[in-house]
N, C-alpha and C positions, 0 to 999 in steps of 0.2 A: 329225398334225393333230388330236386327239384335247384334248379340256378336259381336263387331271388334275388343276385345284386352283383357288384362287383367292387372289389377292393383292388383301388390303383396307389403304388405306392413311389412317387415319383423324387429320385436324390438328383443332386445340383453337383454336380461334380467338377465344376470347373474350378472353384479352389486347388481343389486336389490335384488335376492334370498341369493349373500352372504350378504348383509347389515342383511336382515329379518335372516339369521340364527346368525347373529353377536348379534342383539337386543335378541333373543332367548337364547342366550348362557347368557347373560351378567345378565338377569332375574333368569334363573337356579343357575349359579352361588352365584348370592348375596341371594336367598331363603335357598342352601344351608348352605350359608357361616352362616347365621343366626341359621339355625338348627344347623349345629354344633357344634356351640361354647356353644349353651346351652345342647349337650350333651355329651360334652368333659367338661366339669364343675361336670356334675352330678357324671362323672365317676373317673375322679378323686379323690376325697375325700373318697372312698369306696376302692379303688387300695390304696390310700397311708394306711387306717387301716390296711388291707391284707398283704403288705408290712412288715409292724410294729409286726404286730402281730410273722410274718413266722421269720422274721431274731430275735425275740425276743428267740423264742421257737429254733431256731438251733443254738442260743448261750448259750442257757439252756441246751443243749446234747453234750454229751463227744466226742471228736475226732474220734474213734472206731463206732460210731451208724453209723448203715445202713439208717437212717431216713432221715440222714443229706443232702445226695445226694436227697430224694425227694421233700426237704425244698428246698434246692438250685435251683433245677428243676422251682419250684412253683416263688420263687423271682427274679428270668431269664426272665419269663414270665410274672410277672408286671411290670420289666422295659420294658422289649419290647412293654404291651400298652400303657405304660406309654411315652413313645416315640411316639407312632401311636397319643396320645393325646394331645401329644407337636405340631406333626405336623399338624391337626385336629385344633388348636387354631393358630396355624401360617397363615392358608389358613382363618381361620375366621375372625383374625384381620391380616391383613396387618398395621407393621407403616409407617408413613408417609415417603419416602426415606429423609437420608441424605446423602443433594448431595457437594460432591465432585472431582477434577481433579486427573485423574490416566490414567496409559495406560489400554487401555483395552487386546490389545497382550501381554502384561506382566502378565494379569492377565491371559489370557488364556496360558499360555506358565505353570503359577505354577500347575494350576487344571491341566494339561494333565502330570507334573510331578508328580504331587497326587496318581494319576492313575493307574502309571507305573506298581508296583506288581501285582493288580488286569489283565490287560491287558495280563501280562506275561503269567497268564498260561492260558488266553485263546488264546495266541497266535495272539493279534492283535494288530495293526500297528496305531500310529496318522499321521497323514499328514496335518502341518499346513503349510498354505500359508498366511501368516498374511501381508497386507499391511502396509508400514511403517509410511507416511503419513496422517495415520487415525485412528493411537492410541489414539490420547488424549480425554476423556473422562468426562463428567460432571455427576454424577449419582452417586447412595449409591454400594460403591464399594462390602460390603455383601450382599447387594438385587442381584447386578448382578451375583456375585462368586453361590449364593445358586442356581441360576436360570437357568447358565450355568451345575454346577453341578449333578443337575436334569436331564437337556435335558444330555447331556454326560451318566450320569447314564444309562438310556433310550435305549439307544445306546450302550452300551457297554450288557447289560442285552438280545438285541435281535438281538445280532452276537453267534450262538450257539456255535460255537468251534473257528473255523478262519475266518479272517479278516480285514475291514481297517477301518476308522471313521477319515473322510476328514473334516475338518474347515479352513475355509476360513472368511477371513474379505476385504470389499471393500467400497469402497465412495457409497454413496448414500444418493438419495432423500426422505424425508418423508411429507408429505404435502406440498410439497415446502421450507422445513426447514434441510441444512446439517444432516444428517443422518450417522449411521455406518450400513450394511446390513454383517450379522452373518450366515454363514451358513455353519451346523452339518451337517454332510452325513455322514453315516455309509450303510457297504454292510450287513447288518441282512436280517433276515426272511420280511420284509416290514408290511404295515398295509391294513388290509380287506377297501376297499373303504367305504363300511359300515360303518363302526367306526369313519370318520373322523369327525361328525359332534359335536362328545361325548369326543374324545381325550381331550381333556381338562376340562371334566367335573370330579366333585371329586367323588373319590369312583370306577370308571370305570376303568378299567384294565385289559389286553389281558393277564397276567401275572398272574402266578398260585398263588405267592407269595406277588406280589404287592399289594400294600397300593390303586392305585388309585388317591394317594396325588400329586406327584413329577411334573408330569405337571400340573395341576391346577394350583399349589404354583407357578410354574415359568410365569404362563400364569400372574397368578394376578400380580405380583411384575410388571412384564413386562409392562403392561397396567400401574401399577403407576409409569411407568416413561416416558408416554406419546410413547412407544412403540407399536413394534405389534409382533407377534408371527403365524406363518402360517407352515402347513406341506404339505408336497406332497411324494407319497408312490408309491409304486406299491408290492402289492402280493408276495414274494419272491424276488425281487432286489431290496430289501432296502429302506433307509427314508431321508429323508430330510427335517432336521428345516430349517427356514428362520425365523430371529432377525432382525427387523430393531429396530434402539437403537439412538433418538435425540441426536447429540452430546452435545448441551447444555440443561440442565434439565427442563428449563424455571424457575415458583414460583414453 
């Protein structure tokens, strides 16, 4: 009847808890993606009358009215939801990718030329390390361009004044299938541990001004092309996406 030892039996469960928040997300996501598109529909049709009406009536007034400016005010602001609605219906229907061969560092070489003014006056720096050997690419070269230019966006939005925004491209494994692994580093303000479970949920945004859209949109694309999309953060020293991207598309 004596203790002579002890048997400690210790499991690793974090597979498991990230699958369960994987399955969790991917529910969210498609309940979402359902609500929105039926009310990015409704809103639409009521913004295009608004529209019609405003640019009707400031072509009915003489160049001299004072009115004019707060007609113009008013038609600024239904393309801008009217845009929030475009992307609202882009996250609800994903099309199917059309997949074709491109580099992928040529693409990323144009988006960070895109950039350049934007970056300039905040004073921040790209830094690509693009391996040469693992540009060719099979995938919808717009799904990918809109997907990087979100996380980029991202990235450039949460470096307050100065900085740097590191991408790197290198070989890797995805299920046992040639892979490219993509990874955005930027030195910004980083993300509360809190939040990570949400960052890719639509509508959620640490950003006064943000949509909430831009990673969702990139997460979804991502996933339809048999990818995966993961960040890692810390509070004040910045973020880090990680892209792994199948080289070939499959069906």
């Amino acid at each position: 009847g004596e203790i002579t030892g002890v048997v400690a039996v210790i499991r690793d469960v974090t597979e498991i808890k990230d699958l369960n928040e994987e399955v969790a997300r991917h529910k969210r996501l498609a309940a979402l993606g359902k609500l929105s598109a039926g009310i990015a529909h409704e809103i639409r049709n009521p913004l295009s009358s608004i529209r019609g009406l405003a640019q009707f009536v400031y072509n009915s007034f003489s160049k001299a009215d004072e009115r004019k400016e707060d007609l113009n005010t008013i038609i600024q602001e239904v393309d801008r939801l009217n845009k929030l609605v475009v992307q609202v219906l882009d996250f609800a229907k994903l099309k199917k990718p059309n997949l074709t061969r491109f580099s992928l560092n040529n693409l990323i070489r144009k988006i960070t030329e895109l950039f350049k003014l934007e970056i300039k006056d905040k004073q921040i720096k790209f830094s690509l390390e693009l391996t040469p050997d693992v540009s060719q690419i099979q995938a919808d070269e717009d799904q990918i361009r809109q997907s990087l230019m979100n996380v980029i966006i991202n990235a450039i939005q949460a470096i307050p004044k100065k900085g740097k925004i590191k991408i790197k491209t290198e070989k890797a494994l995805l299920k046992g299938v040639p892979a490219i692994k993509l990874i955005i580093e930027d030195s910004g303000i980083g993300i509360p541990e809190k939040d990570f479970t949400q960052i890719f949920d639509p509508f959620f945004s640490t950003k006064e001004k943000g949509s909430g859209l831009g990673l969702s949109i990139a997460y979804k694309l991502i996933e339809a092309h048999r990818g995966e999309i993961k960040v890692e953060s810390k509070e004040g020293e910045g973020t880090k996406f990680v892209i792994f991207l199948p080289q070939k598309g499959g069906k």
